[in-house]
N, C-alpha and C positions, 0 to 999 in steps of 0.2 A: 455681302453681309446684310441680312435684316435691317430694318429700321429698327433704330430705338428709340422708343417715344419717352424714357424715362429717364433717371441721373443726371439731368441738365442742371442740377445745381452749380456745376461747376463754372458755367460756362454763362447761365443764366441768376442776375441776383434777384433777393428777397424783394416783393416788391406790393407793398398792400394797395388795396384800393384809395384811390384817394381823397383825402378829407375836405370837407368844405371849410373854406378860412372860417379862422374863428371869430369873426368882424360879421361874416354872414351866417353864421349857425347860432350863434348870440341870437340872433335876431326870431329864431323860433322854435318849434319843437322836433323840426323834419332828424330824422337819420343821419348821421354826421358824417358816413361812411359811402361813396358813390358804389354802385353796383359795380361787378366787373364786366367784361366786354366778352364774351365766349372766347376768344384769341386769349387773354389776358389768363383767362381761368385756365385753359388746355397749357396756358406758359407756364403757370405758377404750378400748377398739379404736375407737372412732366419734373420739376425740381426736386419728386421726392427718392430718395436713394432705395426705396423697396427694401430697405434694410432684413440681416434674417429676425434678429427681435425686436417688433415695432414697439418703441416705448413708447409713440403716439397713442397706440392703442391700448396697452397695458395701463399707463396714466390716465385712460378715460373711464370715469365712471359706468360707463355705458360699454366700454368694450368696443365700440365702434371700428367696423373693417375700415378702417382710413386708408391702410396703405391700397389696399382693392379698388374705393372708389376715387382715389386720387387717380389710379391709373387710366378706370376708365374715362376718367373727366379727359387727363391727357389725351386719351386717343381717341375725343369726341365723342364718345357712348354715354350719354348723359343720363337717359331713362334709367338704364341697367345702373347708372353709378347712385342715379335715385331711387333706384327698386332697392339696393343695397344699401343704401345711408336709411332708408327706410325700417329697414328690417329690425334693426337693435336701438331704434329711438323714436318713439312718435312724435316728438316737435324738434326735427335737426334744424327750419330754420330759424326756432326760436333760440335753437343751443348757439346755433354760427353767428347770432347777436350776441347775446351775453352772457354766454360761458368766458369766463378768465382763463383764456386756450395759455396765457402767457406763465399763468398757474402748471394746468392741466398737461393736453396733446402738446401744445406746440413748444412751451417749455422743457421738453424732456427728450424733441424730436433732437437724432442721433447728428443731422448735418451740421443745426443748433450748435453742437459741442465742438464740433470737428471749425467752427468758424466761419460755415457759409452764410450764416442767416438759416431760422426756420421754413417751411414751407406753413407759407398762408392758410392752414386747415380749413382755422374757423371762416374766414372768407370762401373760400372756397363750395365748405359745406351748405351758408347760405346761398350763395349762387346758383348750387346743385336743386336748392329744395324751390325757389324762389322760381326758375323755370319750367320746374316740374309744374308750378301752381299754373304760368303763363300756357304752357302748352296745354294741361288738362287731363296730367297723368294723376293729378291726388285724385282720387276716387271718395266717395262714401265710402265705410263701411257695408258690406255686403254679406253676414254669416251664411255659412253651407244650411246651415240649418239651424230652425229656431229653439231653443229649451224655454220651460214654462219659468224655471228656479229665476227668482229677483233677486239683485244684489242692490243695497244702499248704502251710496257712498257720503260721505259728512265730509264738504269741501270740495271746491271747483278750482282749483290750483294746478299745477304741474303734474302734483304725485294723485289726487283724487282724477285729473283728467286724462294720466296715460294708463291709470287702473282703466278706468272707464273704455278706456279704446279695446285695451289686452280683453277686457273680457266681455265687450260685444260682440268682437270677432268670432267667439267660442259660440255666441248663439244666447246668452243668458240676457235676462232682462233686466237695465240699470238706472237707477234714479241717482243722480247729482243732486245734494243738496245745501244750498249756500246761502250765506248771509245777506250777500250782496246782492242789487240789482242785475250786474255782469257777471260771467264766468271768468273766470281765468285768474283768482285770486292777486297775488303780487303783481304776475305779469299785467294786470290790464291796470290795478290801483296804486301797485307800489312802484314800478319801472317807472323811469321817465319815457317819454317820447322818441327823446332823440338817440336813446338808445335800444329802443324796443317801438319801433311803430303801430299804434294800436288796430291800424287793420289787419295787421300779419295776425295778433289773438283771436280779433274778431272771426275772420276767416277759418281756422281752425276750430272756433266754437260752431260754428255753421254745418260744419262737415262732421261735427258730433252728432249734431241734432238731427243731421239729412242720414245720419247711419243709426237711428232708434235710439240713442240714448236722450232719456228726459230728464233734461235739468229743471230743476226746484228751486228759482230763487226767490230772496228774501224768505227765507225762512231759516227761523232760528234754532239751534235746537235748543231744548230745554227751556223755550218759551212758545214756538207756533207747535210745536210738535216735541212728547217726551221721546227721549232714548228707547226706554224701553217699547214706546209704540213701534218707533223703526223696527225695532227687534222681531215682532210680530209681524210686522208687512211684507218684512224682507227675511230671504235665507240666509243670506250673510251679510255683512256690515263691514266696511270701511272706512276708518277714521283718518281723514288727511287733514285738519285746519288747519295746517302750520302753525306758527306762533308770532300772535300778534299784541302782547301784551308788552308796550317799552319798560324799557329797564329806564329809571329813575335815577335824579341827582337832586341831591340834597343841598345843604347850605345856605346860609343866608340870603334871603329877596328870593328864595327857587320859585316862590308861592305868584311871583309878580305876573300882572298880563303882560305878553309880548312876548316869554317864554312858553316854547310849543314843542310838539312832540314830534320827530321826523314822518311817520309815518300820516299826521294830520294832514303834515303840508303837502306829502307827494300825493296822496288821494286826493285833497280839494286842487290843485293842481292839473292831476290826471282827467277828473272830471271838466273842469272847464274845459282840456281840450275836446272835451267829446262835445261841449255845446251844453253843458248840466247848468243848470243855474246854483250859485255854491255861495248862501251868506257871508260864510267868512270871508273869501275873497271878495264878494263887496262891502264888507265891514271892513277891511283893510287888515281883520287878524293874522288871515293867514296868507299874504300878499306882501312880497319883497319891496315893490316900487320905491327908488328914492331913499330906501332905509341901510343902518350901516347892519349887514347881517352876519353873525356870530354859528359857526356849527361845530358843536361839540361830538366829535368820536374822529375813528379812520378809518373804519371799513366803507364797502361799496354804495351802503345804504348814505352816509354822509358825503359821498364825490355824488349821488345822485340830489342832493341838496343843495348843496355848494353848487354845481351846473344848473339845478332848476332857478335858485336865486338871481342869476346871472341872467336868464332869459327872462327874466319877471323885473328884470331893470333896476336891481341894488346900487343904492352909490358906492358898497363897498364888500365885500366878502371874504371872509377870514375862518380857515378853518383848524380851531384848534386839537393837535393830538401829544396825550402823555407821552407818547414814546419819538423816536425818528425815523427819518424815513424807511427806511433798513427795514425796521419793524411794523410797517404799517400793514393792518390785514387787509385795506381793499388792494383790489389789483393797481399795479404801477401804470399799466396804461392808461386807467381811468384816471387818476393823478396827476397825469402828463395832459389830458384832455384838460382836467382843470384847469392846471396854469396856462395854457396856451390860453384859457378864457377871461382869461383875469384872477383868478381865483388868488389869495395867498395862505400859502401853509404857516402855520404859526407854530412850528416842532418843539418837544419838551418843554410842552406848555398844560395843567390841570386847571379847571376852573375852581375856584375856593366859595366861590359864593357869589352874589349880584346887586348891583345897585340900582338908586330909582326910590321915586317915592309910589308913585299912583300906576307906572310901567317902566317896564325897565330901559334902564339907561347904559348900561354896561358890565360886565363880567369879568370878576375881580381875579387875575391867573397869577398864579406859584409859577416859575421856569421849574423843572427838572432835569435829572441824570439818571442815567441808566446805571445798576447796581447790581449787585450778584443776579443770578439765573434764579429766577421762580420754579415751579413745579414743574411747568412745562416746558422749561429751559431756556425762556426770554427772561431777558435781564430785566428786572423790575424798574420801574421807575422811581426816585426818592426826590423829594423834596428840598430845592437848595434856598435853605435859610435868607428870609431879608431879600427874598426876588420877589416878591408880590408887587403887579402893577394893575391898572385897568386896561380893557380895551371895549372902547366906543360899541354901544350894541341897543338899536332898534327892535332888533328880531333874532331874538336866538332859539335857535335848533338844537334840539337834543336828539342826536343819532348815536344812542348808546349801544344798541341790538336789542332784542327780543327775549323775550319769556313766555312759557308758555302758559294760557289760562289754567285755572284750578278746574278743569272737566270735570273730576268724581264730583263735585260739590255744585257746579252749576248742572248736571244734566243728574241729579240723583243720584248716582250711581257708585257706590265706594265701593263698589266689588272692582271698577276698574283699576289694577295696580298702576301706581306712577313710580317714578326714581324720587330720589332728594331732589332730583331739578324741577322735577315736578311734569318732567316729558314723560309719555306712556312706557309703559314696561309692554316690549317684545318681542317673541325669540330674533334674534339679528339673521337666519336665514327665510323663517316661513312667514315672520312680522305676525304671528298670533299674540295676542293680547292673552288677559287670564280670563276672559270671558271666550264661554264656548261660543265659536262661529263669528266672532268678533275680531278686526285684523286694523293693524294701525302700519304708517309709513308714512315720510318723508318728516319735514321741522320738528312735530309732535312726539316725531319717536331721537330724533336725532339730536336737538335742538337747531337754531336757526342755522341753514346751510346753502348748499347751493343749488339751483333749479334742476340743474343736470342729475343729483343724488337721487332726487324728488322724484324724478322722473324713473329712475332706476329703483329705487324702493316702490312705487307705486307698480310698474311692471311685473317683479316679483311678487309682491303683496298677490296680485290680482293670478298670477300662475298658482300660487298657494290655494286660493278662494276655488278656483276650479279644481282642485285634487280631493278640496276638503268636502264639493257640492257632488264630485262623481264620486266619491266613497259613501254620503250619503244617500245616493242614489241607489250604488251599488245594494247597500242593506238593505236597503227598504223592499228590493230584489227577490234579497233571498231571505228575506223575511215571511214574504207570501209565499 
């Protein structure tokens, strides 16, 4: 009988890479997660049942051949399983970091249900890309041939930097253009470290620029440069900024110092590790040390607050959320990394307002209860009367989520259609905007979501831009 190198689940358990104590990952910004051993990745790959409908992949945004390149991980063929994880994702090792597989792939994987444990995906997947880097199979970009047509893109993110790849490959010529000093929007400013290591970005940004695409940073739009100029420079236009404007909380003292906005703290954060010199953290604004720290929300943006305060040396960390855990929108893994960290949850809990005379001293919380189904069929939470206490707070974080800026009004332009949310209006398959030859995708067209979407709207968006540049071409054809 043949060997088979696969359906070892049975025989073989779930087995992740393993963590570094939380005694020692406290202590910095490294990766929390150890790489796997080539043995360890061919074990954990050989556990997946090859199922006939892979929900692995049908649950992935990205559609990703999972079952394919697990196999060949199993049977050692690692280039082919990286030519293939390649093919439908341009950052899988960034995806095998911090996608919420527990969400996603590995959530819905068929063994998953059946009781054995998932197969390890998202591990897996970064191991796959991670040696691809070590051996020197990621390559440049290299188009067959070059086209004159420019595309510029607004945003160095996920969805503006896997546009950026889709359609250098085709030959066209692309400008990135972005606010920041760095590429890589969230991933390089808003990620933490230990969840996203900043040379895996870097890296990736390099292999942009080694394949012809010029990024533009620090520039604004609708201050270094109008919209409408792009318009003129460039044949098509892609709008990726995600959304970077927080959503707000009101209430008595909200006005105090010492209340800050999550995204301040993960940026000046992010920067010091790069070596940036960052005021506020040596004005101690936006610097945990020794202080009792307060983070209001539950998605992944506030577990990545709650974990940065903790390696910034808090005497104490509390993260409050309306609802419980049942209902929390960050993933449960990152949750579970919390508390292993110290962290504690403060569930069915609202803040009502804050104390302090000159900065704050503390955050005045209602306890709550969940109550009939909302719109979207999470039970609301209500307010139980006569629970109002305080809790001790130096520094408190507002990790509400994002909104997207007013674009029509800062870049000129009210022909751009938005929704009531204020995210751009565009069709959900071509991503055209209402402006001719103008294409939007990822946060900005979605609201805030997840890198993987990003990446999968920008890929799309950018097959759109090439149909819309060869029809334009075409005309002008058979126009002469």
């Amino acid at each position: 009988m043949a060997h088979q190198p696969m359906l070892k689940f049975v025989k073989i358990d779930r087995d992740m890479p393993e963590k570094r104590e939380a005694e020692t990952r406290n202590e910095d910004f490294d990766e929390i997660y150890q790489q796997y051993a080539r043995e360890k990745a061919e074990e954990q790959a050989s556990r997946c049942s090859q199922c006939g409908v892979p929900f692995c992949q049908t649950h992935c945004p990205l559609h990703n051949n999972i079952p394919d390149w697990l196999r060949l991980t199993a049977e050692g063929r690692l280039q082919e399983a990286y030519e293939l994880s390649q093919a439908t994702n341009t950052f899988p090792e960034i995806c095998g970091r911090i996608c919420p597989q527990d969400r996603l792939c590995e959530g819905n994987c068929v063994i998953e249900q059946s009781g054995h444990g998932t197969v390890t995906i998202g591990a897996v997947e970064k191991y796959i890309t991670d040696t691809a880097w070590n051996k020197g199979w990621v390559k440049p970009i290299s188009p067959i041939s070059e086209r004159t047509e420019s595309i510029g893109i607004i945003g160095a993110g996920p969805g503006g930097l896997a546009a950026a790849d889709t359609l250098r490959r085709q030959g066209l010529q692309v400008v990135v253009y972005d606010r920041y000093d760095r590429a890589g929007g969230l991933l390089t400013y808003g990620i933490p470290g230990f969840k996203l290591e900043k040379d895996v970005v870097m890296r990736r940004n390099d292999q942009l620029i080694e394949g012809g695409i010029t990024l533009k940073l620090k520039t604004n739009i609708g201050e270094d440069v109008t919209f409408s100029e792009l318009r003129e420079r460039h044949d098509a236009i892609l709008i990726a900024t995600g959304v970077y404007k927080s959503r707000d909380l009101g209430g008595p003292g909200s006005g105090l110092p010492g209340i800050v906005k999550a995204i301040d703290f993960l940026t000046a954060s992010n920067r010091q590790n790069f070596g940036d010199k960052v005021p506020e953290i040596e004005n101690g604004e936006l610097w945990a040390e020794g202080k009792n720290v307060v983070v209001i929300g539950g998605g992944d943006t506030a577990m990545d607050c709650v974990r940065t305060a903790v390696r910034q040396g808090a005497k104490s960390v509390k993260c409050l959320y309306r609802r419980d855990r049942a209902n929390m929108p960050g993933s449960m893994r990152e949750t579970l990394n919390a508390e292993e960290e110290g962290v504690e949850f403060v569930w069915l809990s609202a803040p009502k307002g804050f104390t302090g005379d000159d900065v704050v001293k503390g955050v005045k919380v209602a306890k709550m209860r969940l109550g009939a189904p909302d719109a979207s069929g999470r039970q609301s939470p209500e307010e139980i009367t006569g629970s109002e206490y305080t809790e001790d707070a130096d520094l408190v974080i507002k990790a509400l989520g994002f909104e997207p800026e007013e674009l029509p009004t800062l870049w000129e332009t009210p022909e751009l259609e938005v929704t009531r949310w204020g995210t751009i209006k565009a069709d959900f398959r071509t991503h055209a905007t209402s402006m001719e030859g103008v294409y939007a995708a990822g946060d900005i067209v979605r609201g805030a979501s997840l890198v993987v979407w990003a990446i999968r709207d920008g890929r799309e968006a950018a097959d759109s831009i090439v149909e819309y540049i060869e029809a334009k071409a075409s005309a002008k054809v058979a126009a002469e």
